[in-house]
MMTF fields as JSON, N, C-alpha, C and O atoms, coordinates in Angstrom:
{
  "mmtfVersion": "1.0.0",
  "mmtfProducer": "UNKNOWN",
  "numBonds": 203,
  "numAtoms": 204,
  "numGroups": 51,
  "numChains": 1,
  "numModels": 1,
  "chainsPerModel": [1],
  "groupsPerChain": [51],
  "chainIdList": ["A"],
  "bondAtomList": [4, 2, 8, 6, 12, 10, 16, 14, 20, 18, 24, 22, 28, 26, 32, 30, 36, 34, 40, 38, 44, 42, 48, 46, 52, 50, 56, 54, 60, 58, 64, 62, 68, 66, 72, 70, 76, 74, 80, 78, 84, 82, 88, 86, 92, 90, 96, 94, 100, 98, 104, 102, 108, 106, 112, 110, 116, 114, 120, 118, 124, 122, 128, 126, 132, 130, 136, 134, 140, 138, 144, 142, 148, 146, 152, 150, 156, 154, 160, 158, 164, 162, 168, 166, 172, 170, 176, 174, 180, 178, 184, 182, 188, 186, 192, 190, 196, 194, 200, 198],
  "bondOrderList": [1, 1, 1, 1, 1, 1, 1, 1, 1, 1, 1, 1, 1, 1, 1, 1, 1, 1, 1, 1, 1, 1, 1, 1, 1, 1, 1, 1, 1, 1, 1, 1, 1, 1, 1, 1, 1, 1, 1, 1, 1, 1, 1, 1, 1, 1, 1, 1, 1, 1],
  "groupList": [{"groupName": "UNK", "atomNameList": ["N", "CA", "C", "O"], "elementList": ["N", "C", "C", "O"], "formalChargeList": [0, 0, 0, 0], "bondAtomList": [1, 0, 2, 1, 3, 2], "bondOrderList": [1, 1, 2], "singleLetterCode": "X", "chemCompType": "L-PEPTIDE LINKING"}],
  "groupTypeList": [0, 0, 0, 0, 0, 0, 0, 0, 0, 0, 0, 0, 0, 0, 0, 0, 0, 0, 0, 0, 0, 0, 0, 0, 0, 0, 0, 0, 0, 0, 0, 0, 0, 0, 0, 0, 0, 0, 0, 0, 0, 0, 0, 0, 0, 0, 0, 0, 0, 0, 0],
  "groupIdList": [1, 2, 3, 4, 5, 6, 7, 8, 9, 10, 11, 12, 13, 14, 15, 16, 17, 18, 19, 20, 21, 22, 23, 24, 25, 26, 27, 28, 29, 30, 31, 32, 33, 34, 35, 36, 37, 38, 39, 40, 41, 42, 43, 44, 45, 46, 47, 48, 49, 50, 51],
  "secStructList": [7, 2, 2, 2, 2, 2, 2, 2, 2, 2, 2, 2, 2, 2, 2, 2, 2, 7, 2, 2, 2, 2, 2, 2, 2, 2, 2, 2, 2, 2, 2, 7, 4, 4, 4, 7, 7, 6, 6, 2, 2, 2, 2, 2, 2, 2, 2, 2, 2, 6, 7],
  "xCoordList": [-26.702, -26.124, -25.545, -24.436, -26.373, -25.914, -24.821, -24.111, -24.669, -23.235, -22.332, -21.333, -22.553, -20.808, -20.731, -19.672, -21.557, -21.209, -20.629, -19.696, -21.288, -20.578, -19.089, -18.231, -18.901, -17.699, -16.311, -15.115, -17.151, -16.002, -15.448, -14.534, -16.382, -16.56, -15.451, -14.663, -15.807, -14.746, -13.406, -12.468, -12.969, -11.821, -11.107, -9.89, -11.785, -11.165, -10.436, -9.254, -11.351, -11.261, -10.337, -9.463, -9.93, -8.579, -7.248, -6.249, -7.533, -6.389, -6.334, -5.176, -7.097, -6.544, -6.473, -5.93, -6.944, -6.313, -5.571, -5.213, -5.374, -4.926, -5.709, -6.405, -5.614, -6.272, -5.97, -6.828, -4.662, -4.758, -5.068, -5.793, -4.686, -4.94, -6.42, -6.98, -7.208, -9.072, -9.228, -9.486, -9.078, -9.145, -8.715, -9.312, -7.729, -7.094, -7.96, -8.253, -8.068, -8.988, -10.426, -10.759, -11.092, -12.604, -12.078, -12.718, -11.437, -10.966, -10.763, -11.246, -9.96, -9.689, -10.84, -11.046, -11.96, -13.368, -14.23, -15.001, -14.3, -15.208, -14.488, -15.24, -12.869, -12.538, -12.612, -13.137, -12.17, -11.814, -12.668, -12.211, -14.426, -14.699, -14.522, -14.599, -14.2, -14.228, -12.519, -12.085, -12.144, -10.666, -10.242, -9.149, -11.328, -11.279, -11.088, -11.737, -10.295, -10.139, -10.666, -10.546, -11.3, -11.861, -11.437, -11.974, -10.48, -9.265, -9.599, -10.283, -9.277, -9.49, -10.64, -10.676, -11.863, -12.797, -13.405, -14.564, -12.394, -12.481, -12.322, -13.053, -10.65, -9.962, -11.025, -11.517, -11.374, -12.429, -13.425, -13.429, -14.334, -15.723, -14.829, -15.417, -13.372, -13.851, -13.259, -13.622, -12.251, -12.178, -13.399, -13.254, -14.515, -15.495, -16.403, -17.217, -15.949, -16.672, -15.673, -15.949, -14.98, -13.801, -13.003, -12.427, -13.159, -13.082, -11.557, -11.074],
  "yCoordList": [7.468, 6.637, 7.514, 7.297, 8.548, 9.215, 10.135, 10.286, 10.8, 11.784, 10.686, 10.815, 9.706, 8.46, 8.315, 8.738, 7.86, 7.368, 8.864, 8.881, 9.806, 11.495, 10.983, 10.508, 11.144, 11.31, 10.102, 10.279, 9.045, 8.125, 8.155, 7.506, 9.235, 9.628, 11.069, 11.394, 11.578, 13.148, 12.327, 13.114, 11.118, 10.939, 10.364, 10.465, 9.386, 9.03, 10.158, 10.14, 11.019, 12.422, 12.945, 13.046, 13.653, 13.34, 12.944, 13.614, 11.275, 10.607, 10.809, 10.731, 11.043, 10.475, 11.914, 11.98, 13.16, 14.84, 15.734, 16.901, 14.599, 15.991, 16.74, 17.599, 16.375, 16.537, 18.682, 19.562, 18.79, 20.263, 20.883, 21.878, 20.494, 21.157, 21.283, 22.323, 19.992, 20.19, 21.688, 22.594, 21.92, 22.993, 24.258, 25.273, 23.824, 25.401, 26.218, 27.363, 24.949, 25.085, 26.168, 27.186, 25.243, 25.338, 27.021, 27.811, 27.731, 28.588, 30.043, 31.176, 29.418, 30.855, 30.675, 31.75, 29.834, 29.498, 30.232, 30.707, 30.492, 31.267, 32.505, 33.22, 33.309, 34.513, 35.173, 36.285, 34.735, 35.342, 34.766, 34.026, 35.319, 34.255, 34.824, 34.233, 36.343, 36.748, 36.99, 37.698, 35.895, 36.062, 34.68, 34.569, 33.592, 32.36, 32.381, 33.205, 31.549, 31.489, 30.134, 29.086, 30.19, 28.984, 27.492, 26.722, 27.397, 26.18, 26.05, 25.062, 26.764, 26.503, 26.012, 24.937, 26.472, 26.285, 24.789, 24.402, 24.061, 23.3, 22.168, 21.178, 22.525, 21.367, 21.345, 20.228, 22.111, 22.516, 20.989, 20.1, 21.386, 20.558, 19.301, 18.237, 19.201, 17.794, 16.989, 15.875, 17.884, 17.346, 16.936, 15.971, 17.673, 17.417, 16.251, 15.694, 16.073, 14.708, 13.556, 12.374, 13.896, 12.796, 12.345, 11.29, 13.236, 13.094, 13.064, 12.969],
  "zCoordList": [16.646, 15.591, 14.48, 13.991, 14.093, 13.308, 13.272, 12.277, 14.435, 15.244, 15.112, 14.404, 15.666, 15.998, 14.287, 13.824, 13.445, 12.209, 11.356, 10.553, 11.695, 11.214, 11.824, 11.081, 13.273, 13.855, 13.032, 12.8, 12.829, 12.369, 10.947, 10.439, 10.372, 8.932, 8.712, 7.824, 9.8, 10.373, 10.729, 10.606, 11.103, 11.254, 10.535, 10.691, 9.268, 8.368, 7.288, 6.944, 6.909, 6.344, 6.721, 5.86, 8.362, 8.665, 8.283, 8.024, 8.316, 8.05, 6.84, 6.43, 6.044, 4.587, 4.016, 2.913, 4.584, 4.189, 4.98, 4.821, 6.194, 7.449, 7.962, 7.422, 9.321, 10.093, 10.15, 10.214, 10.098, 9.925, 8.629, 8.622, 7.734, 6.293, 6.341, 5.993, 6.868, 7.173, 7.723, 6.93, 9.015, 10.44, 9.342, 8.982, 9.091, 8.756, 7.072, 6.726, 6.507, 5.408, 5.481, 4.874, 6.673, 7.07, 7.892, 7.198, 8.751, 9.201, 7.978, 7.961, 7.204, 5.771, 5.236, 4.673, 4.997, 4.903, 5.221, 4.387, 6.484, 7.873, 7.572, 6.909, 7.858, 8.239, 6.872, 6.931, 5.468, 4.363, 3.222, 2.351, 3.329, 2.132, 1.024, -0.053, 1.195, -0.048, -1.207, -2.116, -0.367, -0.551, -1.4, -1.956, -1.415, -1.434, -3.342, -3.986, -3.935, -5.267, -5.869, -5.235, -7.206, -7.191, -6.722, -5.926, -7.372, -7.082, -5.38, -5.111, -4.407, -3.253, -3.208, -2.61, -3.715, -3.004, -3.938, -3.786, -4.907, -5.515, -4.853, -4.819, -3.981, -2.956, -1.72, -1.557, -1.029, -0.225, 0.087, 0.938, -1.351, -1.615, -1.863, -1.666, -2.303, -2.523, -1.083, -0.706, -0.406, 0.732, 1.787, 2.537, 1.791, 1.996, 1.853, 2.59, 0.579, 0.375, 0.063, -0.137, 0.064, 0.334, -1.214, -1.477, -1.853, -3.614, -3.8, -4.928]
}
């Protein structure tokens, strides 16, 4: 219950930020954290939570 309700939660997030701007985000995330500037990591969290 909880994975499908994550998953339908991961696709709205998607639609409403892009589905690539998400991927590519979470990616310079993982390879470059020390490269990351606040502002990014501002858009980041709130894409995350859907802000």
């Amino acid at each position: 219950m909880d994975v499908k309700r994550a998953s339908i939660c991961s696709q709205s997030f998607d639609v409403n930020l892009g589905e690539t701007v998400n991927k590519v985000s979470v990616i310079i995330l993982s390879l470059f954290p020390e490269c990351i500037e606040v502002k990014h990591l501002t858009l980041t969290e709130n894409m995350r939570y859907g802000l």
